[in-house]
C-alpha positions in Angstrom: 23.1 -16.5 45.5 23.5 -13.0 47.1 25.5 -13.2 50.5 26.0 -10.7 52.7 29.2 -11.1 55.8 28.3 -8.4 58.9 31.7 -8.9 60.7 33.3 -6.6 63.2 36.8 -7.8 62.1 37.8 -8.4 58.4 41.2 -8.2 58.3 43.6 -6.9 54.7 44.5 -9.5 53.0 48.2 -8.5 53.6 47.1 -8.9 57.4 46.1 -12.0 57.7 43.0 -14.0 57.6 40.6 -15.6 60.3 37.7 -18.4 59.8 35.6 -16.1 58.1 37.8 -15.0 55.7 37.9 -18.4 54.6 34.0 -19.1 54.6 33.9 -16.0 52.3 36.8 -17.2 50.1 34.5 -20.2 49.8 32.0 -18.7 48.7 33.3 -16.9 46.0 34.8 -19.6 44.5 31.2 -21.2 44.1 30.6 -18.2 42.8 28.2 -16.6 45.1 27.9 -13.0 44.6 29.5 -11.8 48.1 29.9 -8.4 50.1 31.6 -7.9 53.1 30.6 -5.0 55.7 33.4 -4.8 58.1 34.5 -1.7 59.9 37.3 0.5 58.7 40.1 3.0 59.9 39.1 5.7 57.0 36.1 7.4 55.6 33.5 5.1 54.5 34.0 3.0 50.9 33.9 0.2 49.2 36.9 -1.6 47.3 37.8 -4.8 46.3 40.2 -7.0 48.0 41.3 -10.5 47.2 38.7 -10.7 44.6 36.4 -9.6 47.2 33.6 -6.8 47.8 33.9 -5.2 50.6 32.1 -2.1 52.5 34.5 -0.9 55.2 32.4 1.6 57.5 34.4 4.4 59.4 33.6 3.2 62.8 35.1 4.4 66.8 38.0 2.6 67.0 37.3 -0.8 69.2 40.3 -2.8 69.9 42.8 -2.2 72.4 41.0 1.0 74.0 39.3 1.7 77.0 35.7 -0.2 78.0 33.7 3.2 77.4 34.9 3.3 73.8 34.1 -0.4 73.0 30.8 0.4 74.3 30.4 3.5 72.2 31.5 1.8 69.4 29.0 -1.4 70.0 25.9 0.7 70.6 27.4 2.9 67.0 28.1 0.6 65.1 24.9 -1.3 63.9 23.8 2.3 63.1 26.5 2.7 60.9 26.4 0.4 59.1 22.9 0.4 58.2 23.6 4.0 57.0 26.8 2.8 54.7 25.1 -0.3 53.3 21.5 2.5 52.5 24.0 4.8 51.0 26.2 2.3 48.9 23.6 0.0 48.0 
């Protein structure tokens, strides 16, 4: 089965890992076919990681700022994405 994860936090895997990362990593080991869009620091790309797909979308920074840029970012980033996951696939 094709699975696709919209999250807005994915962490590295040399960051850590959240409940979501594990639902993913078990998924993949059922062998799902599974991409990840998660936002990123850089430009826009997709790479693996820990066996992983994942689309990381250049996004307005939204942790630890101010209330007007996690709003920018919220209303933003559902349009990026959209745009990254049209480009890429």
């Amino acid at each position: 089965m094709k699975v696709l994860f919209v999250m807005y936090a994915f962490p590295h895997p040399d960051k850590g890992f959240n409940m979501y990362t594990t639902l993913v990593d078990e998924f993949v080991k059922n062998k799902h076919e599974v991409v990840v869009l998660a936002p990123g620091d850089a430009s826009t790309h997709v790479s693996m990681e820990r066996g992983i797909e994942i689309l990381r979308v250049k996004s307005i920074p939204f942790k630890n700022v101010s209330k007007y840029l996690k709003g920018l970012s919220s209303l933003f980033m559902p349009v990026r994405f959209l745009s990254a996951l049209r480009k890429f696939y």
